[in-house]
C-alpha positions as CSV (number, residue, x, y, z in Angstrom):
1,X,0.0,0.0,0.0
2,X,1.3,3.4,-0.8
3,X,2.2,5.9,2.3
4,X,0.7,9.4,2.6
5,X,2.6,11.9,4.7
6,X,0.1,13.9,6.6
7,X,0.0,16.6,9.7
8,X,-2.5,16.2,12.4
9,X,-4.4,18.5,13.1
10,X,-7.3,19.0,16.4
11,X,-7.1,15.3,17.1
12,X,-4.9,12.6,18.1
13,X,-4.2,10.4,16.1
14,X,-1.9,7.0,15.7
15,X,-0.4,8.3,19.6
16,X,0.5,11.8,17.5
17,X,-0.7,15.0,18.4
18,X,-1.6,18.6,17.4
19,X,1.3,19.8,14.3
20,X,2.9,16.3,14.4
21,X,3.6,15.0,11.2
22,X,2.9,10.9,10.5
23,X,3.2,8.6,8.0
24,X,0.3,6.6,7.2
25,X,-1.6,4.5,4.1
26,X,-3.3,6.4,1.9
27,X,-6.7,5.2,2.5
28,X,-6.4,6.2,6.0
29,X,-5.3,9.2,5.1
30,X,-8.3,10.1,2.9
31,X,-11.0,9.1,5.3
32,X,-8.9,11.3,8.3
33,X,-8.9,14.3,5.7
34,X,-12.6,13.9,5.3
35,X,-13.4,13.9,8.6
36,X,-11.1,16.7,9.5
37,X,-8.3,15.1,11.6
38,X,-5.4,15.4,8.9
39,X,-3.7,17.6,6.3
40,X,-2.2,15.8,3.7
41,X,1.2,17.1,2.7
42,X,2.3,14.5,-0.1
43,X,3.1,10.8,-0.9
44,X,6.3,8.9,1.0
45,X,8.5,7.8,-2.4
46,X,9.2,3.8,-1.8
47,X,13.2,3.8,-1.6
48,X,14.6,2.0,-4.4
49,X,17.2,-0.6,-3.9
50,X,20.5,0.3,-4.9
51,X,22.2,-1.7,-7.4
52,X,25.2,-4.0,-6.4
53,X,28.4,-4.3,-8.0
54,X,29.4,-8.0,-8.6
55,X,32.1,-9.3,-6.2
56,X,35.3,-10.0,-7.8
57,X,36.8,-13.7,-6.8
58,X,40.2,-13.9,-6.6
59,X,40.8,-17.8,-6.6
């Protein structure tokens, strides 16, 4: 599931208060916005693996 950063805002939420700023899935983020308990401020970018060089094998 993609990640949706978002800032609480007159609730608690996930253990975070007031002007914290969470990471959570997007869905939950949605249904938070619509009830007024969230901002959302953007997605989370999945880290992408980086590439390995092959090992040389002295031998």
């Amino acid at each position: 599931m993609a990640k949706t950063k978002v800032e609480v805002l007159n609730a608690i939420v996930d253990g975070a208060r007031r002007g914290e700023t969470i990471t959570i899935d997007s869905r939950s983020a949605a249904h938070l916005e619509r009830i007024g308990y969230v901002k959302i401020l953007g997605e989370v970018k999945a880290k992408e693996p980086k590439e390995e060089k092959p090992k040389n094998k002295k031998g």
